[in-house]
GUTORKOL-732136 format. One line per field, with one value per residue (C-alpha): residue number from 1; residue in one letter; chain; z, x, y. Coordinates in nm, 2 decimals, padded with zeros to 4 digits, always signed. Layout:
BEGIN
n <- c(NUM,...);
res <- c(A,...);
chain <- c(A,...);
c3 <- c(Z,...);
c1 <- c(X,...);
c2 <- c(Y,...);
This chain:
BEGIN
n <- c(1,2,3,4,5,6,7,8,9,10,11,12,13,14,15,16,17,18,19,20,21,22,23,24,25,26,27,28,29,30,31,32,33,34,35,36,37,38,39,40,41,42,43,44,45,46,47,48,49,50,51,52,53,54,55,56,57,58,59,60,61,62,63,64,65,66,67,68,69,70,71,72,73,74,75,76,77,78,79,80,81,82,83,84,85,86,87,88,89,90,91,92,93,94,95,96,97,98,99,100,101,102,103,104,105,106,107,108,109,110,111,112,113,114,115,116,117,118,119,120,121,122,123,124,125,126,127,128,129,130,131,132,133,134);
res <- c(X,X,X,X,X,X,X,X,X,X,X,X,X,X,X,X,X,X,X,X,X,X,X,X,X,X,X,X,X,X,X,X,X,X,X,X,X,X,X,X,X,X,X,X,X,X,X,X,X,X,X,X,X,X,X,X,X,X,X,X,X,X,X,X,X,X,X,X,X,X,X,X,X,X,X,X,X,X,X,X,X,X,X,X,X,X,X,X,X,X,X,X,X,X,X,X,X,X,X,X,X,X,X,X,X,X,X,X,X,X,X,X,X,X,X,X,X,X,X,X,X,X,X,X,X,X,X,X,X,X,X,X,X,X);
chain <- c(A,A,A,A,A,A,A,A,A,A,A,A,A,A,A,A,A,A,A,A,A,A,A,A,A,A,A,A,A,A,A,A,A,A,A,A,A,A,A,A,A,A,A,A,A,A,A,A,A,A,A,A,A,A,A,A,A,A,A,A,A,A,A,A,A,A,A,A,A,A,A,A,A,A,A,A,A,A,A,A,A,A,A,A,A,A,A,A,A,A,A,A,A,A,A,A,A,A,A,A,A,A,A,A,A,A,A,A,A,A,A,A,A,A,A,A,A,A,A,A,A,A,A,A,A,A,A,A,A,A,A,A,A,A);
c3 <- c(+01.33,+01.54,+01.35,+01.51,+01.53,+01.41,+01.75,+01.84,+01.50,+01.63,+01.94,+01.84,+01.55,+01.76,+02.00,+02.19,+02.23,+02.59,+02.47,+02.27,+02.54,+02.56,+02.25,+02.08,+02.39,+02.26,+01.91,+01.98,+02.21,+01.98,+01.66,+01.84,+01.85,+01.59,+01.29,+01.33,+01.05,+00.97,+00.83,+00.51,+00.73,+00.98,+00.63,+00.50,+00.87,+00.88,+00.55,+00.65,+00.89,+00.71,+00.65,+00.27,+00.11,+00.10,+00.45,+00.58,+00.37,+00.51,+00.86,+00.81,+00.59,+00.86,+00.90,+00.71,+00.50,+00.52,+00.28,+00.38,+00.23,+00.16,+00.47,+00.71,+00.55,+00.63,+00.95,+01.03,+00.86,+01.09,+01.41,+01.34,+01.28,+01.60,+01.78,+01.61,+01.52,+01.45,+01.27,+01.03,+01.35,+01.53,+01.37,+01.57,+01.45,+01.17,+01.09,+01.43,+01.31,+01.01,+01.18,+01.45,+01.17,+01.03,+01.31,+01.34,+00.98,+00.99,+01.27,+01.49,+01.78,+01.78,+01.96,+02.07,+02.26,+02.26,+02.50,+02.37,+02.22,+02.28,+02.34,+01.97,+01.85,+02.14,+01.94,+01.92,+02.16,+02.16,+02.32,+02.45,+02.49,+02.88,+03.01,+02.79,+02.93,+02.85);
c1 <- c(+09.49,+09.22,+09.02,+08.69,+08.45,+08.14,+08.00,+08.10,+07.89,+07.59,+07.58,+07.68,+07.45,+07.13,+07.05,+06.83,+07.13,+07.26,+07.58,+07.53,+07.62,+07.99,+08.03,+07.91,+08.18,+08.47,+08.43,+08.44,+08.72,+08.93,+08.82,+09.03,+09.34,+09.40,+09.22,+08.90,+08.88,+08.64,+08.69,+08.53,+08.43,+08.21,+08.09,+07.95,+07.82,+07.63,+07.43,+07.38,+07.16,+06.98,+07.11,+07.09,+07.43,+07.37,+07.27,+07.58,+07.78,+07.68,+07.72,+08.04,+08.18,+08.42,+08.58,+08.87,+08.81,+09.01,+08.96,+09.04,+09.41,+09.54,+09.81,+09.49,+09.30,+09.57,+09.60,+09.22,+09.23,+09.55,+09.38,+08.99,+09.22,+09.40,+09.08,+08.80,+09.01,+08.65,+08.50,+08.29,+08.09,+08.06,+08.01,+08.18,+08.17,+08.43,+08.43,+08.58,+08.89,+08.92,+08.91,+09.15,+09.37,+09.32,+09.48,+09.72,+09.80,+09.78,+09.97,+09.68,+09.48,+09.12,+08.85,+08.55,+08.27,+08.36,+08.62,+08.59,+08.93,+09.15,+09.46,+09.43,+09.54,+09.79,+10.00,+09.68,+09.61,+09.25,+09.03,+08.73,+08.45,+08.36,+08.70,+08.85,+08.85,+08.50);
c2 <- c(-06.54,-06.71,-06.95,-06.98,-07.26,-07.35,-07.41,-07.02,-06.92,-07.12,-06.96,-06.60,-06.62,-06.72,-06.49,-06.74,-06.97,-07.03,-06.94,-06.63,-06.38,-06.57,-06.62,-06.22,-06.09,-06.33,-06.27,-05.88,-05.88,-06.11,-05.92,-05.63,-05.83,-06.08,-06.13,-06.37,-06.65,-06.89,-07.28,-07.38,-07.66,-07.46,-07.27,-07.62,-07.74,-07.39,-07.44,-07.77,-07.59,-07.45,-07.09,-06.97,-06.88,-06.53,-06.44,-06.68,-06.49,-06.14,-06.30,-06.39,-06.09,-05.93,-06.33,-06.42,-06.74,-07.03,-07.33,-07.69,-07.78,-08.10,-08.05,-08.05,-08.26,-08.52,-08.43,-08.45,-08.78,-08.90,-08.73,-08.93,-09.24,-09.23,-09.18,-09.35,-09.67,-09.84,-09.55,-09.76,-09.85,-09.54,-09.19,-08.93,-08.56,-08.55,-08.22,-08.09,-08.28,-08.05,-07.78,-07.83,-07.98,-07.63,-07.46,-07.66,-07.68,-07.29,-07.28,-07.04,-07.03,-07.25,-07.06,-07.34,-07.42,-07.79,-07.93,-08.30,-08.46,-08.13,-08.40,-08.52,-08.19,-08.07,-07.84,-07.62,-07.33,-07.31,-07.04,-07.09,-06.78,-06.86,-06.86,-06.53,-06.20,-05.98);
């Protein structure tokens, strides 16, 4: 299983985005080889956006979905400790610790866009659509 992340659904669902092309050619090629899941994390960051329920729901049909467990949620909460110690003064994006957690939790591979804090999580082997075979 490959659980995918809400900056790849960004890009692959806006076909203006810089990093649509990447991201459309990833998703296919890995569809082919694993099966392609998405968070319940990326789910709420995408209707944040702005998407209604029922066309996020059709976009992300073929995806398998993974809800956020009490296992990662620890481990998210562990990870943003270690890292943020001063969190109350800073907001740093939260949710990309849930879903790393996630894999990790799972275990399964993380495919990203976003190569910030990869050490926090380093039992995770994370994919990312620029540098994976076309």
């Amino acid at each position: 299983m490959i659980l995918a992340d809400t900056s790849v659904f960004v890009a692959w669902l806006d076909r203006t985005h810089k990093d649509h092309r990447a991201c459309a050619r990833v998703l296919e090629h890995w569809a082919g080889q694993d099966q392609l899941a998405d968070s319940a994390v990326s789910y709420a960051e995408l209707a944040a956006g702005g998407r209604t329920q029922e066309a996020l729901d059709q976009d992300l049909q073929d995806f398998q979905r993974i809800d956020l467990d009490f296992e990662a949620a620890w481990r998210a909460g562990l990870a943003f400790g270690r890292t943020y110690p001063a969190a109350r003064d800073r907001k740093p994006v939260f949710p990309d610790f849930f879903i790393r957690a996630q894999a990790a939790a799972l275990p399964c591979k993380h495919l990203t866009n976003d190569r910030r804090r990869l050490a926090v999580f380093p039992e995770v082997e994370y994919i990312f659509p620029d540098k994976s075979p076309s």
